[in-house]
C-alpha positions as CSV (number, residue, x, y, z in Angstrom):
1,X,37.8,-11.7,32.4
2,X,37.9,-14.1,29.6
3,X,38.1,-12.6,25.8
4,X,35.5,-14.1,25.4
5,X,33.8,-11.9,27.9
6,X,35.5,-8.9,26.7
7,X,34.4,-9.3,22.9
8,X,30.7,-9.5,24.9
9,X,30.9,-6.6,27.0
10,X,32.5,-4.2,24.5
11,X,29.6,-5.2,22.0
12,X,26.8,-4.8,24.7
13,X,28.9,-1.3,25.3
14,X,28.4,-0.5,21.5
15,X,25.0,-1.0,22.0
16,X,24.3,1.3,24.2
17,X,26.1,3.7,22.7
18,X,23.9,3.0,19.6
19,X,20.3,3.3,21.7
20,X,21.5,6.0,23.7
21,X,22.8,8.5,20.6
22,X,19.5,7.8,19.1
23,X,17.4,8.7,21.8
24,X,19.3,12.2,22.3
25,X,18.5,12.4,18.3
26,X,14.6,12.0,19.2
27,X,13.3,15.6,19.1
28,X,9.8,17.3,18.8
29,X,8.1,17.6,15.1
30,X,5.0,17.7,13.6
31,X,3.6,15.5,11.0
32,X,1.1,16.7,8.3
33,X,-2.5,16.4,8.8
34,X,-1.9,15.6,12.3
35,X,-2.6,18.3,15.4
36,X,-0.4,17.0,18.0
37,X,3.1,17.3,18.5
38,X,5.3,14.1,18.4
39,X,8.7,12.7,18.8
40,X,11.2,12.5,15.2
41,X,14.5,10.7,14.5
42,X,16.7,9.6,11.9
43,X,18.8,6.3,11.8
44,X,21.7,5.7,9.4
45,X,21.7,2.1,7.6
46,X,24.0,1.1,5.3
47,X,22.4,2.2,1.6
48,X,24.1,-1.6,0.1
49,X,23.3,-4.3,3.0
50,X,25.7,-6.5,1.2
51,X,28.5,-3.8,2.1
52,X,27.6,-2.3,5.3
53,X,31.1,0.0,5.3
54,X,29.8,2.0,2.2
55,X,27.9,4.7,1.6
56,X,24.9,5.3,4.3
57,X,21.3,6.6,4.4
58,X,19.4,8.1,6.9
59,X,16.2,6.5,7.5
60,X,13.6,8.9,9.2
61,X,11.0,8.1,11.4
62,X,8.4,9.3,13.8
63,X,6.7,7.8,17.2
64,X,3.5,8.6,18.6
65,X,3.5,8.0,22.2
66,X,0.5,6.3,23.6
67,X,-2.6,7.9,25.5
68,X,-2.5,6.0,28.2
69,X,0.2,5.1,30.8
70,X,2.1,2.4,30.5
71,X,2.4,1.7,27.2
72,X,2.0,-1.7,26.3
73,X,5.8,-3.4,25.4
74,X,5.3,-3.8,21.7
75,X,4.9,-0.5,19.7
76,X,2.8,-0.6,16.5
77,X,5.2,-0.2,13.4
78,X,2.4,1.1,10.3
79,X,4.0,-0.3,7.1
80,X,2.8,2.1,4.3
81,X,1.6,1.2,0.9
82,X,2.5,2.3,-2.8
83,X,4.9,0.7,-2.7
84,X,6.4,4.4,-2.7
85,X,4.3,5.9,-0.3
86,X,5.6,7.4,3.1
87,X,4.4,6.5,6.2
88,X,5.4,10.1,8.1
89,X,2.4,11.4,5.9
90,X,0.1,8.9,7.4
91,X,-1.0,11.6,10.3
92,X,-4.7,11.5,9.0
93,X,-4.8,7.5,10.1
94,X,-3.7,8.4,13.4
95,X,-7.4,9.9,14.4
96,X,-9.3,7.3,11.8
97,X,-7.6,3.8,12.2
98,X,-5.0,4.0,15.1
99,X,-7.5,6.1,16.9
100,X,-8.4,3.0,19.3
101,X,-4.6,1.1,19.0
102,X,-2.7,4.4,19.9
103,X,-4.2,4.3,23.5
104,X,-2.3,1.7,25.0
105,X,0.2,1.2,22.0
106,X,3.0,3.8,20.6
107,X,2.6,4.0,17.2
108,X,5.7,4.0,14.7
109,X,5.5,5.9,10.9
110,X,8.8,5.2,9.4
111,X,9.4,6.6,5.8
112,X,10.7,3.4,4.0
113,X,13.8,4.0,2.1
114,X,13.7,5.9,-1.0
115,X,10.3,7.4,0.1
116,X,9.3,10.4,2.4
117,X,12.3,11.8,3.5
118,X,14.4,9.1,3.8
119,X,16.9,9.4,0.5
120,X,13.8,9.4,-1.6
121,X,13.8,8.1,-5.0
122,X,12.3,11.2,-6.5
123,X,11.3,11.0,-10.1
124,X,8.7,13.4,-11.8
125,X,5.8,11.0,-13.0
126,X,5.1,11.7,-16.7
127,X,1.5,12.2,-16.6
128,X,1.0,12.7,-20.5
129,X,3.4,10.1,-22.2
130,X,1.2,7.5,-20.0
131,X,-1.9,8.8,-21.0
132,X,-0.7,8.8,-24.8
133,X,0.6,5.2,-24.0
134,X,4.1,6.6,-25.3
135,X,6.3,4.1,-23.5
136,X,9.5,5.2,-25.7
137,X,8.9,8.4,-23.6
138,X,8.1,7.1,-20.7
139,X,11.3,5.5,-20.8
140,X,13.0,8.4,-21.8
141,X,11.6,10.3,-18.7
142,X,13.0,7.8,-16.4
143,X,16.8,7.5,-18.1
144,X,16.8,11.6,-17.4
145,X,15.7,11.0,-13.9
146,X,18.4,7.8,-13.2
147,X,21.0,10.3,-14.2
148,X,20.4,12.7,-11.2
149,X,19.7,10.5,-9.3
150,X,21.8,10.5,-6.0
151,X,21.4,6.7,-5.1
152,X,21.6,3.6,-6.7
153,X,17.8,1.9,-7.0
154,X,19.1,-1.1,-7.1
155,X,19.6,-1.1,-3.2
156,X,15.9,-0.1,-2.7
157,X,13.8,-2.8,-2.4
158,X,11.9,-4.6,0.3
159,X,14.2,-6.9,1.6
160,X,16.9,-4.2,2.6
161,X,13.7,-2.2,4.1
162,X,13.3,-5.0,6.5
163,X,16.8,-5.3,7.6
164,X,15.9,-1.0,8.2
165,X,12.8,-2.0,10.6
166,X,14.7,-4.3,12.1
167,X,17.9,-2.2,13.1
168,X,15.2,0.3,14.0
169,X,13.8,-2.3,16.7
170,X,16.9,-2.7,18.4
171,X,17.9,0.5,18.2
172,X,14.8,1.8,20.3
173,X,14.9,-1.1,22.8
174,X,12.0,-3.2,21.4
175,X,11.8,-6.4,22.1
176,X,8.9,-7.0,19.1
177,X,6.3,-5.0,16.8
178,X,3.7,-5.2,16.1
179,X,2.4,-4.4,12.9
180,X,-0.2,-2.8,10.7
181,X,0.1,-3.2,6.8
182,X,-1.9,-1.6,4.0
183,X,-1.7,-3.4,0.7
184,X,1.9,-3.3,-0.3
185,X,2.9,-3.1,3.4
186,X,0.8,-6.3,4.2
187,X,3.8,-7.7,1.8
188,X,6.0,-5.9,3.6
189,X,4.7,-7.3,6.7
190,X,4.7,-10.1,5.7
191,X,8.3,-10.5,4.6
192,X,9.3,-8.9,7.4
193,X,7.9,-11.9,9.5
194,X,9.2,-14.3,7.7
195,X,13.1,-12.8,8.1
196,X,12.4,-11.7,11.9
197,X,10.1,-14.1,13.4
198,X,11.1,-13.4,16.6
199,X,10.7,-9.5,16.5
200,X,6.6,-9.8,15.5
201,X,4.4,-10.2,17.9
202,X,1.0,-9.7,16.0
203,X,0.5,-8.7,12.5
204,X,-3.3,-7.1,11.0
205,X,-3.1,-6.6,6.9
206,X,-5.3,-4.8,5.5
207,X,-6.2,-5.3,1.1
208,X,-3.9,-8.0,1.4
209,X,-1.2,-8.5,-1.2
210,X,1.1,-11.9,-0.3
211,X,4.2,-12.6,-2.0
212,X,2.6,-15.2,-3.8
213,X,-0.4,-13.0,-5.4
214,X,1.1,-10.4,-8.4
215,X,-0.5,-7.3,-7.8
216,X,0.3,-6.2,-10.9
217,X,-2.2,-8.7,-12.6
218,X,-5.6,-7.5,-11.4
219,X,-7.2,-7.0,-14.8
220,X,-9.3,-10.3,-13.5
221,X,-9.7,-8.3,-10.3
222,X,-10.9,-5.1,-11.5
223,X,-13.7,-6.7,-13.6
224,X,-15.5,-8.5,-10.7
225,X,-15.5,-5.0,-9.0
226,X,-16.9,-3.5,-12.2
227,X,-19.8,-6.3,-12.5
228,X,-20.5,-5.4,-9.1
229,X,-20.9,-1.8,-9.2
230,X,-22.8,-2.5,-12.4
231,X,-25.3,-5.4,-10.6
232,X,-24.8,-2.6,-7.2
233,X,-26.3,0.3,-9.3
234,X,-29.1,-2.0,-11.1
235,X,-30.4,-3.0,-8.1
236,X,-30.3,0.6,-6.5
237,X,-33.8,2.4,-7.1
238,X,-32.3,5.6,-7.7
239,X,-29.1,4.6,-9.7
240,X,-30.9,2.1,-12.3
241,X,-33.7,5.3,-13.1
242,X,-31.0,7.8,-13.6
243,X,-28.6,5.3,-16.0
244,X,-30.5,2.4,-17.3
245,X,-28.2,1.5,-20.0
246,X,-24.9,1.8,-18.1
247,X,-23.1,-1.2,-19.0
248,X,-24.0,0.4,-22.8
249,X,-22.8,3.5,-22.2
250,X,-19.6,2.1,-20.3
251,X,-18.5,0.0,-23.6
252,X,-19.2,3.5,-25.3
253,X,-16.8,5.1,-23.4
254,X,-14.2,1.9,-23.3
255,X,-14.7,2.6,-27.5
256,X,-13.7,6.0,-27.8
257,X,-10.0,6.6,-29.2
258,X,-9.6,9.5,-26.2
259,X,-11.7,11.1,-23.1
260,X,-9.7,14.1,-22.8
261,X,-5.6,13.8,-22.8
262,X,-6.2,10.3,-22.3
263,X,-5.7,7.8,-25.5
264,X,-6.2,4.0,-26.4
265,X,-5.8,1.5,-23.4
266,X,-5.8,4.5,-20.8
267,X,-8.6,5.1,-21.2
268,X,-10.0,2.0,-19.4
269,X,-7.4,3.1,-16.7
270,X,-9.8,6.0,-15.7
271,X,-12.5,3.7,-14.9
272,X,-10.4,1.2,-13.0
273,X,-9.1,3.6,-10.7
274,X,-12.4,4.9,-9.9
275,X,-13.0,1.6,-8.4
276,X,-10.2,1.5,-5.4
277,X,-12.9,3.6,-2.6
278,X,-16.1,3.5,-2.3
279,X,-16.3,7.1,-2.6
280,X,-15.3,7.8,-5.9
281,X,-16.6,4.3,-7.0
282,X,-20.2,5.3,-6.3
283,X,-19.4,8.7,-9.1
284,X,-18.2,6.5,-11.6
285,X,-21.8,5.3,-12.8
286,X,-22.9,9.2,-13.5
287,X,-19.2,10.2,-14.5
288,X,-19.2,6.9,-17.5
289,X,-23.2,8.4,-18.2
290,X,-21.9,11.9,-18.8
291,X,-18.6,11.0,-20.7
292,X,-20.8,8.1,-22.9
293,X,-22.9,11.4,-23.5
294,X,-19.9,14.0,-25.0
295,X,-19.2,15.4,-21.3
296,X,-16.2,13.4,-20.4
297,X,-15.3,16.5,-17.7
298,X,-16.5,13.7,-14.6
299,X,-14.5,11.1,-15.8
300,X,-11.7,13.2,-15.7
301,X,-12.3,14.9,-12.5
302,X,-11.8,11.8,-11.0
303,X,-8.8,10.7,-12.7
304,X,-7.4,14.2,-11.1
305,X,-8.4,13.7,-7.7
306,X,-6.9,10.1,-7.9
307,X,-3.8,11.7,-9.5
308,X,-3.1,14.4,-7.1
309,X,-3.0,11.6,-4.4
310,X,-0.4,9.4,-6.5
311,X,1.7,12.1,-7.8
312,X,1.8,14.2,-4.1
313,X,1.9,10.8,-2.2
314,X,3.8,8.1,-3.6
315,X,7.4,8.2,-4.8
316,X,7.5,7.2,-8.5
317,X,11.5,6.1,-8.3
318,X,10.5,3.8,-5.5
319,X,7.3,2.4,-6.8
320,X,9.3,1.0,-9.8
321,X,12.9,-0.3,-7.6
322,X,10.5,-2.3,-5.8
323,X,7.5,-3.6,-8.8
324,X,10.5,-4.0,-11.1
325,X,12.2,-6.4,-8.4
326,X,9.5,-8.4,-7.0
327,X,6.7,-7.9,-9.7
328,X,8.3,-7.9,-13.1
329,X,10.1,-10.8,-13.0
330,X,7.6,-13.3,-11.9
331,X,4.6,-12.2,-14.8
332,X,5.3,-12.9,-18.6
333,X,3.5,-12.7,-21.4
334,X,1.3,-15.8,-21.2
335,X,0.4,-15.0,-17.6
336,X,-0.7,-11.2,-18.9
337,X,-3.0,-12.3,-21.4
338,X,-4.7,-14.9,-19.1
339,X,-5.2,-12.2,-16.6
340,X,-7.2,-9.8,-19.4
341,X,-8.8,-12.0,-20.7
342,X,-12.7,-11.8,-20.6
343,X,-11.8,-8.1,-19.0
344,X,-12.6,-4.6,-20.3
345,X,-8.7,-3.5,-18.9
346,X,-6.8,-6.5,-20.8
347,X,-3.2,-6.3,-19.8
348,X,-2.2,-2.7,-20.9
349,X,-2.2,-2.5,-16.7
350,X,0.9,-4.9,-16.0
351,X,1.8,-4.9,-19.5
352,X,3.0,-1.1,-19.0
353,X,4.9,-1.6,-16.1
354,X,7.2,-4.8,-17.6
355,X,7.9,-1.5,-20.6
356,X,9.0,0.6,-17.7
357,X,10.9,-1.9,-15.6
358,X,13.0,-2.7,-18.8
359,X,14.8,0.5,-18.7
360,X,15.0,0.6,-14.9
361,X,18.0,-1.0,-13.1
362,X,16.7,-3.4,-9.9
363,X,17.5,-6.1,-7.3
364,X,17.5,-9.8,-8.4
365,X,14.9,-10.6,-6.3
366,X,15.4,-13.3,-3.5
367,X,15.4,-17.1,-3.8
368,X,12.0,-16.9,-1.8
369,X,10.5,-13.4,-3.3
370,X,7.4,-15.6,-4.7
371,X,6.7,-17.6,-2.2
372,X,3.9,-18.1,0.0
373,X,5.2,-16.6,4.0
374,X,4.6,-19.8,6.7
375,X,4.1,-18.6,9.7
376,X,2.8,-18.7,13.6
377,X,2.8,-15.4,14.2
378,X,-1.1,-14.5,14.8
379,X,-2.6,-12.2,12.2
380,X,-5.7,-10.4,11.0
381,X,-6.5,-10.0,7.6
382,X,-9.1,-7.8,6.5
383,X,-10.2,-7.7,2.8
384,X,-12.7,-5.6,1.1
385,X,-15.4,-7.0,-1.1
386,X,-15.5,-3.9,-3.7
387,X,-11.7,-4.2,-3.8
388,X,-10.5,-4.3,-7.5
389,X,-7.1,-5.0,-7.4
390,X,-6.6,-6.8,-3.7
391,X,-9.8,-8.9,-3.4
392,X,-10.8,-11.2,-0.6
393,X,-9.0,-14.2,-2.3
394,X,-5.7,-12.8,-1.5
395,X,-6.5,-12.9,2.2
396,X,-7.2,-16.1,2.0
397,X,-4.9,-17.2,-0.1
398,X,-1.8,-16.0,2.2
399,X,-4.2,-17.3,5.4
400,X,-3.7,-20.8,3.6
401,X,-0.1,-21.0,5.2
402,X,-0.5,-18.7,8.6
403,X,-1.2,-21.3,11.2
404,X,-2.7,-18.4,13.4
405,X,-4.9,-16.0,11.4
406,X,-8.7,-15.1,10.3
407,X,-9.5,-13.0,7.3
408,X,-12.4,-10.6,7.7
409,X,-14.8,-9.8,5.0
410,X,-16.4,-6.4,4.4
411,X,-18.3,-6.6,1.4
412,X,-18.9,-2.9,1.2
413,X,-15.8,-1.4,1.5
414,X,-13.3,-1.0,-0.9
415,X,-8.9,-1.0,-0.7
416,X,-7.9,-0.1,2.5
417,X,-10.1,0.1,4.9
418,X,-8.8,0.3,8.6
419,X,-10.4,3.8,9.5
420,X,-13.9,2.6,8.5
421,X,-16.8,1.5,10.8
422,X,-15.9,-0.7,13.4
423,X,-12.3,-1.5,12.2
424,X,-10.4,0.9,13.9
425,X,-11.9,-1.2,17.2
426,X,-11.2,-4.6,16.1
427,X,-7.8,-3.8,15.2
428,X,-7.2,-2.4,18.8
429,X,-8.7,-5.6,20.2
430,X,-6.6,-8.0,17.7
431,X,-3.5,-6.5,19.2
432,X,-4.3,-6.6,23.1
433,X,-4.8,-10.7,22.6
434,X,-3.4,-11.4,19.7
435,X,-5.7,-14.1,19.4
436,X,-7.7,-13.8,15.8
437,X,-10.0,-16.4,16.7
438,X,-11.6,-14.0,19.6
439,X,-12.1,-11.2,17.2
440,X,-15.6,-11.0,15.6
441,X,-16.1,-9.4,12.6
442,X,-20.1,-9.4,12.4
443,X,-19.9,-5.4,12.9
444,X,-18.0,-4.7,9.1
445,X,-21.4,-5.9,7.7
446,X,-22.6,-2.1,8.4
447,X,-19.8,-0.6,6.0
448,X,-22.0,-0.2,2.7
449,X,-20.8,1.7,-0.3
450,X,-21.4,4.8,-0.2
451,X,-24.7,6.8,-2.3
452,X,-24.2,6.7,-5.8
453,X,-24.2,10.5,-7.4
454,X,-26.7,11.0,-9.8
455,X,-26.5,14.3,-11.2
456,X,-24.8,17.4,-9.9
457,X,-23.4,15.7,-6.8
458,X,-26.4,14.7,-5.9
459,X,-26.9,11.4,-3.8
460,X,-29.6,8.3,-3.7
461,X,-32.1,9.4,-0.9
């Protein structure tokens, strides 16, 4: 045997060594919000990929065997959002939008680096220097929290997540994904098919946000969503008796100096996250009535509902080493104030996180970071018409340069909408052809928004 031959068969003997330790590590968990028992593991990565003999993390992840027997070959890897959001706590998709794709497909939650459990990038969110608009202590917050911090954010950005995924795919025995993104993860996927080609066999985005798009400039964004819940409730029988001077009362409330903790700029924040689902969209025309009115309790009942779900789901350390790598550096001041202009949120949005990302230490971001992803791996895009800050233009904008894809429209649904209607089906059906010109879309015509709320949680009849 050449040396040649030896250098191969001790590598391939490495290998297996690799797979076979990890599948002893596979053991029996539970995720939360999810029934059913499932399988759990951990892989080590190297925490700098420019130095893979320093310190390593453990990146943990969980598989969801398929209903039916066999399997199909490619498993489906579910990129979360945020960014900073873990996928392990995405059990409640599982019966909603995998509930179709998880019969012949395994399906894959891995908590990204610095998120979930895998070395997360915990750092308390302070809630009342950002509704003060205090950035000096806002910034002071996040110096406290780099100083504990047991990692270096520097190392936690997109691009080393994907060389994560694809150790993970090799170390499992797959010979592709494919793969399911929700806003930030449609980046994610998106990147990740541009490094790894090869490894993606079919890709569906959902609220797409390309490379190309900042998501932090959606000021533009958020006001067509807003003139469309204002022409949605005029034209609604119920909604235009019960406020007929909405747009009024909505600059009312945009004037006052506070509604509740809540001061200056952030105050417009309230409204436009109101607007990401349908659900609480269709409370903000009786919550901006009641707070135009002295009764601002509403309003801020759903700012709390939306904050519970930022604060308890995404991880605020890893929101900011990824927006302050791949976000801050591509929006200045020019483009800010282009983005806010003509829109009741200005740029105090994107304007807020440039403050933050100032004091918090992050990748240079790559030669390509910006840049459109060309590729001929087919894909699905779905894209919400009610979506404020990841309209249908960004689906078709990234479609532009993927030879093999088809956007899907719903105008009634909001951000992120796999587990609605008939979506959960059409995804299931994308990925057993991966052909997007065979999948017909006609059935997301039936999501609507939901009821507007009138008064006391009362709905349109």
């Amino acid at each position: 045997m050449t040396r040649k031959h030896l250098a191969l068969a001790w590598t391939l003997f490495l290998a297996m060594l690799l797979y076979s330790s990890l599948a002893a590590a596979l053991e029996p968990c539970h995720l939360p919000h999810f029934p059913e028992r499932v399988e759990c593991g951990t892989l080590e990565v190297p925490e700098d990929r420019a130095n893979p003999s320093g310190r390593r993390i453990a990146i943990h992840f969980a598989r969801i065997k398929a209903t039916a027997k066999p399997a199909a070959p490619d498993p489906l890897l579910v990129l979360a959002g945020g960014p900073g959001q873990a996928a392990m706590d995405y059990g409640p998709l599982l019966a909603t939008a995998f509930r179709e794709a998880r019969k012949r497909r395994d399906i894959l939650l891995v908590d990204q680096r610095g998120t979930g459990r895998s070395n997360p990038l915990r750092c308390p969110l302070p809630e009342q220097a950002i509704a003060q608009g205090d950035t000096a202590a806002v910034q002071a917050s996040l110096r406290a929290c780099l100083a504990g911090l047991d990692a270096d954010p520097r190392h936690f950005h997109t691009e080393a997540a994907l060389a994560d995924f694809e150790d993970l795919r090799r170390a499992l025995g797959y010979r592709q994904f494919s793969l399911w993104g929700g806003s930030y993860g449609t980046r994610t996927a998106l990147m990740y098919a541009r490094r790894y080609p090869a490894s993606v066999r079919g890709m569906v985005l959902d609220s797409v946000a390309p490379p190309n798009a900042r998501i932090l400039l959606s000021s533009r964004h958020s006001q067509a969503a807003l003139e469309r819940l204002l022409a949605d409730c005029a034209a609604d029988r119920g909604c235009a008796r019960a406020f007929p001077n909405l747009a009024r009362e909505l600059d009312t409330v945009l004037a006052l100096p506070a509604v509740g903790p809540h001061q200056g700029e952030a105050v417009a924040q309230l409204v436009r996250g109101a607007m990401y689902t349908g659900q609480h969209a269709s409370v903000l025309p009786f919550a901006i009535h009641a707070a135009a009115g002295g009764r601002p309790q509403p309003l801020l009942g759903l700012y709390d509902a939306l904050s519970s779900w930022s604060t308890e789901g995404m991880t605020f350390g890893q929101t900011l080493s990824v927006l302050c790598a791949e976000e801050a550096p591509f929006i200045d001041a020019a483009a800010m104030r282009q983005d806010g202009a003509g829109s009741r949120f200005g740029d105090a949005y994107a304007r807020s996180w440039r403050d933050w990302c100032s004091v918090w230490p992050a990748a240079t971001p790559a030669v390509d970071a910006s840049r459109a992803v060309v590729s001929d791996v087919p894909t699905l895009l779905l894209a919400g018409g009610l979506d404020p800050v990841t309209p249908p233009e960004n689906a078709h904008l990234a479609a532009r340069t993927l030879r093999h894809s088809r956007v899907l429209v719903a105008a009634g649904a909001g951000h992120t909408f796999s587990g609605a209607g008939c979506a959960p089906r059409l995804i299931a059906a994308f990925l057993e052809h991966a052909l997007p010109s065979a999948v017909d879309g006609a059935c997301l015509a039936a999501i609507r928004r939901p009821p507007f709320v009138l008064a006391d949680g009362q709905p349109t009849l």
